[in-house]
C-alpha positions, 0 to 999 in steps of 0.5 A, spaced: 723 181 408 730 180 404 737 184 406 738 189 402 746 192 402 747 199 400 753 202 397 754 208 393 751 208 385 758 207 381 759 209 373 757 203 371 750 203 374 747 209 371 744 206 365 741 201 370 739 206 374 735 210 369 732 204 366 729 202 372 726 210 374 723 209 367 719 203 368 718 205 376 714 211 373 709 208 369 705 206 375 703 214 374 699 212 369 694 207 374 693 215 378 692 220 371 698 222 371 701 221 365 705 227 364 709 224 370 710 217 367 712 220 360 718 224 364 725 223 360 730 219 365 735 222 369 740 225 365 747 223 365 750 229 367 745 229 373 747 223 375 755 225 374 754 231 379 750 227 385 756 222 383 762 227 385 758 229 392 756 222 393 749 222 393 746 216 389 745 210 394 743 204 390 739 199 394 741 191 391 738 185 393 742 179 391 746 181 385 740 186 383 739 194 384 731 194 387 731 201 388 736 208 388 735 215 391 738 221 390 740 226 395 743 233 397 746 237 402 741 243 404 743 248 408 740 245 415 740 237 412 739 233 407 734 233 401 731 227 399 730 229 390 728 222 388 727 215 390 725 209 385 724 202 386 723 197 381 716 195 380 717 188 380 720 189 387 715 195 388 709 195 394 714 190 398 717 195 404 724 195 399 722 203 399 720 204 406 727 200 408 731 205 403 728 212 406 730 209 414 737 207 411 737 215 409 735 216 416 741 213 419 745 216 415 743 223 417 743 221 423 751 220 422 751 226 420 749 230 424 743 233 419 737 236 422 732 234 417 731 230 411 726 234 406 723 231 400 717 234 395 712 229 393 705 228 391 699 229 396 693 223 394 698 217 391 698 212 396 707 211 396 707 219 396 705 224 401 701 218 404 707 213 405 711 219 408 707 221 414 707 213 416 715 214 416 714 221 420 714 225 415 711 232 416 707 237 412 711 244 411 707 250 410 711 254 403 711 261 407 715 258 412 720 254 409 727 255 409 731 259 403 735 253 400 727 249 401 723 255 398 729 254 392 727 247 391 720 248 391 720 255 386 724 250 382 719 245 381 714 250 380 718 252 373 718 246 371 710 246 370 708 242 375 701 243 378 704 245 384 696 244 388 698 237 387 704 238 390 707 238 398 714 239 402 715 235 407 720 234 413 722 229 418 727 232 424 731 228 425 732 228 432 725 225 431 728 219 427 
C-alpha cells in the first residue's frame, strides 16, 4: 500500500477538496441514496472556519489529494464531521489509513474520544467503523456537545432511523 503524508488543507486546496467530495458521494447512488449524492459541496465558509482551528487533514499520495476529513473539538474529544476519499482511490484502505492518522492525533492530544455520525447499512459506513473499534452510542445517553450534533443532523432531514452516533475511547485506540 502506498504512503500517504498528511498536512493540514491550505487555501489552495478547497476547490480540489469540494470536487473530490462531490465525485466520492456519488457511490450513494449504488445504495438508493440520491438525495445524499445530490448533496451541494462543502462551502467555502465552512472550509474557512475548519481552516482557522485547524482541522481539515488533507490525505496525498505522490503529488494527489486521495482523501480529507473534517474535524472538531467536542467537549470531551474530537468529531469526526467528514471523510472523503477520491474514488479512484476508494475500497483501497486510503480511508481506514485516514481515520487511524486521526487516531493518533487524538492520542497526542490528549482526546477521550473520537466521535462521528454516519449511516447504518452502507458497508464504508457503520460497517467500516466497528472494524476500527467504533462503537455504537444510545441517543438518550449521549453527552451535550454530541446530543448538538445529532439534533442538528435531524433539522437537515435526514432520516434519522438510518443514521448512528458512534465513538471510539481513545484509550482503546
Amino acid at each position: 500500500m502506498p504512503e500517504l503524508v498528511f498536512s493540514n488543507g491550505t487555501f489552495e486546496d478547497f476547490d480540489h477538496l469540494r470536487s473530490l467530495q462531490l465525485a466520492a458521494g456519488q457511490i450513494f447512488r449504488e445504495y438508493g441514496m440520491s438525495e445524499i449524492a445530490s448533496n451541494p459541496a462543502t462551502d467555502i465558509a465552512t472550509f474557512l472556519a475548519n481552516y482557522e482551528r485547524p482541522a481539515i487533514l488533507v490525505a496525498r499520495h505522490d503529488t494527489r489529494i486521495v482523501g480529507f476529513a473534517l474535524t472538531y473539538a467536542l467537549e470531551d474529544g474530537c468529531h469526526l464531521e467528514q471523510i472523503s476519499v477520491a474514488p479512484e482511490f476508494a475500497r483501497r484502505g486510503f480511508g481506514t489509513k485516514i481515520v487511524r492518522y486521526i487516531i493518533k492525533l487524538c492520542c497526542d492530544r490528549d482526546d477521550q474520544q473520537l466521535t462521528l455520525t454516519t449511516f447504518r447499512a452502507i458497508p464504508w459506513n457503520e460497517p467500516f467503523y466497528k472494524k476500527l473499534g467504533f462503537r455504537a452510542l444510545t441517543v438518550d445517553k449521549l453527552s451535550v456537545d454530541l446530543d448538538a450534533v445529532w439534533q442538528e443532523e435531524n433539522a437537515t432531514g435526514l432520516d434519522m432511523s438510518q443514521r448512528i452516533i458512534m465513538s471510539l475511547p481513545i484509550t482503546a485506540a
